[in-house]
C-alpha positions in Angstrom: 0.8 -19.5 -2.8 -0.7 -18.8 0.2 -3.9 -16.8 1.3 -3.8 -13.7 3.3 -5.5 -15.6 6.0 -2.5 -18.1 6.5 -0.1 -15.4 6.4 -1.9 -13.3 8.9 -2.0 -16.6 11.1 1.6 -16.9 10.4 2.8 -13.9 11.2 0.4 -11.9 13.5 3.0 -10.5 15.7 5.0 -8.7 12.9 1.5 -7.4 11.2 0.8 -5.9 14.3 3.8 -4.3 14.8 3.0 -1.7 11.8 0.6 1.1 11.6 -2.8 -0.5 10.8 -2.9 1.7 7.8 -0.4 -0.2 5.7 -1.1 -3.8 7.2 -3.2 -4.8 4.3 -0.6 -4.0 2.0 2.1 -5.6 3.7 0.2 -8.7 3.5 -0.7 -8.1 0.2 3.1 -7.8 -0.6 4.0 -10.6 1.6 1.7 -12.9 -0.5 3.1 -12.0 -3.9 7.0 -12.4 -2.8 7.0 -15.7 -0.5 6.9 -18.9 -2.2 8.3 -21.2 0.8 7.1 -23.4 2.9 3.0 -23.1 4.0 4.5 -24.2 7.9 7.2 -21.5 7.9 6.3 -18.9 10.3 10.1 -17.9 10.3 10.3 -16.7 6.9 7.1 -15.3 6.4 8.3 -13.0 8.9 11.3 -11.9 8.0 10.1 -11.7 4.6 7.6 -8.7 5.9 9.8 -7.4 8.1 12.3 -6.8 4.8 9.4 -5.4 2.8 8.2 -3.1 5.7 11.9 -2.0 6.0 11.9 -1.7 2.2 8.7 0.6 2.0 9.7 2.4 5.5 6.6 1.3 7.0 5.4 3.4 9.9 5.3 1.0 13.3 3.3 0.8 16.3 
């Protein structure tokens, strides 16, 4: 699994892209659902993107 950290690193451009309000929670999220690769910025990505789609996320 990995840590909030590496998906923050992983994916800064897409956490930034929603409301800083539900950031943490996206992360959160992210971290239970993706079990791939530690080195795959790509799907961590479009992972939240789908959850913040899912959840209706406000953006930036």
């Amino acid at each position: 699994m990995l840590s909030i950290e590496q998906i923050e690193e992983l994916a800064t451009e897409t956490i930034r892209g929603i409301s800083p309000e539900y950031r943490a929670e996206l992360v959160k999220e992210t971290r239970k659902r993706y079990f791939g690769p530690a080195n795959d910025a790509a799907a961590v990505s479009d992972l939240m993107q789908d959850i913040a789609a899912e959840r209706r996320y406000p953006t930036n």
